[in-house]
N, C-alpha and C positions, 0 to 999 in steps of 0.2 A: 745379828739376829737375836729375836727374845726366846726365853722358854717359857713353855706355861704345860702346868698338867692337867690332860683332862679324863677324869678315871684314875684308872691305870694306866695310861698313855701319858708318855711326856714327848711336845712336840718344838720343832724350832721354828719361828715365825717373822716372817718381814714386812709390820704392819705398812710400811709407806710403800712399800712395793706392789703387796695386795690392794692399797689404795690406789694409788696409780695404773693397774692393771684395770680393775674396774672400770674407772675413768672411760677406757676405750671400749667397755662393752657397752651395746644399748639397750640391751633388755635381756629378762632371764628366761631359760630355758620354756617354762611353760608357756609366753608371752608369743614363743618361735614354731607352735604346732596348732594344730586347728580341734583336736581332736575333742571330745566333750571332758574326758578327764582330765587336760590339761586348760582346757577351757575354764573348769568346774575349777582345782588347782588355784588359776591365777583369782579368780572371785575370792580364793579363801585367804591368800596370801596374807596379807596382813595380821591375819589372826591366826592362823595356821601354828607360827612360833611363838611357845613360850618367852613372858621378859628373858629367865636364866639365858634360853640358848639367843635371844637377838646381842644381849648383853656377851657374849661369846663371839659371837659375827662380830660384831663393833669392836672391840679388843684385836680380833686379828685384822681387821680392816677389809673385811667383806661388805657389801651393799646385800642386804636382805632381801631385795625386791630383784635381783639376778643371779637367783640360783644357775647352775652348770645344766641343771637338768631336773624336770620332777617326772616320777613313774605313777604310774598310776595303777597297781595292784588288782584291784577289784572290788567289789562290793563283800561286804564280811557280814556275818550273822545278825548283828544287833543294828544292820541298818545303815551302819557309818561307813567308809568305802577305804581302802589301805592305801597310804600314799609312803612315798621315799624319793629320795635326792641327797646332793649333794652339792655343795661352795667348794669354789677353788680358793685356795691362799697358795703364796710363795714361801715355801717354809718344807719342812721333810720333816718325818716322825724319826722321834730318836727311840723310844721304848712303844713299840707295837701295844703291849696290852691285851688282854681277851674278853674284856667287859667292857658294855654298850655305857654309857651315862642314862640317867633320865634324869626326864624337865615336868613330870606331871601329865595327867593325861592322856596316858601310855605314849608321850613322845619320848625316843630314843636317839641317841646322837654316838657317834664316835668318829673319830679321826681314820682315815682310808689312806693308801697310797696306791689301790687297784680302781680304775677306772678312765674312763675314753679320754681319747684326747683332749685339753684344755685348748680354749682360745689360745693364739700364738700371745697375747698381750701379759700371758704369765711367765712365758719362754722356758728356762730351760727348771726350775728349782719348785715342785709341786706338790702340794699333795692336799686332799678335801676334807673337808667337816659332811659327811655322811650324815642322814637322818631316814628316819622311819614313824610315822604316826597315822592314828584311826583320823578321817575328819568325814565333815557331814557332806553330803547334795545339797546343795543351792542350784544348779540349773532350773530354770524351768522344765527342760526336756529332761524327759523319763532316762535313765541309764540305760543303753540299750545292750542286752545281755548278746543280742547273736554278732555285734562287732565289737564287744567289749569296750568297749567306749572309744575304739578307732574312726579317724574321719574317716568319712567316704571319698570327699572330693581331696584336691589337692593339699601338702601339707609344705610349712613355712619352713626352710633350711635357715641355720646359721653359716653358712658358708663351709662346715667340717663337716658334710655329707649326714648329719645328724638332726634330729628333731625329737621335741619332747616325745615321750611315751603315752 
């Protein structure tokens, strides 16, 4: 395994392994829910991460385009709506840390070792690249505030009882 720091956080990582895990996902979490937040999410993807933090993904051998999961917060004051998630890698945090990183544009990142279950394709050695940022509405449809941007009709499982937020 490699280390690398990020922050305050020093973590240990197994890029070929993170790569290989990938391999067997098909798509990422937002890609798995119907709802307009995660709908809106996958539109933004591509631009969503800063180079720093894609350049970060690619180092540990994460695929950008299959996040674990994206939440979708809400709408915030100046318009732009809160989003967060998370990447799996095979690797475990050695020094925790208590500071977020930033990439600009009020995106925040840090290394987690709290959250759901990962596909079995990571098996037993885990732990995520967390994130947090503002981003805009692209849907054509209005945000609807009285189901906060949940589907109505059916929503898409990854097979681990789970679906985007």
């Amino acid at each position: 395994m490699n280390q690398l720091r990020i922050g305050d956080q020093l973590i240990h990582y197994d890029r070929e392994a993170t790569v290989a895990a990938y391999s067997q996902i098909k798509q990422g979490g937002a890609d798995l829910c119907t709802c307009s937040g995660c709908r809106n999410f996958a539109l933004l993807r591509a631009k969503a991460y800063p180079d720093a933090f894609r350049e970060l993904l690619n180092t540990l051998g994460i695929d950008a385009k299959k996040e674990g999961e994206a939440v979708h917060y809400g709408p915030r004051e100046d318009s732009s709506h809160l989003y967060g998630g998370w990447f799996y890698f095979v690797g475990n945090i050695i020094e925790a840390g208590e500071a977020s990183s930033t990439a600009g544009n009020g995106f925040q990142y840090w290394a987690g070792a709290s959250f759901p279950r990962p596909p079995a394709a990571f098996q037993k050695t885990v732990a995520a690249i967390q994130f947090i940022t503002p981003l805009p509405w692209l849907l054509d449809e209005p945000y609807d505030k009285a189901t906060g941007g949940k589907a109505t009709g059916s929503r898409k499982s990854d097979g681990t009882g789970r679906a985007g937020e």
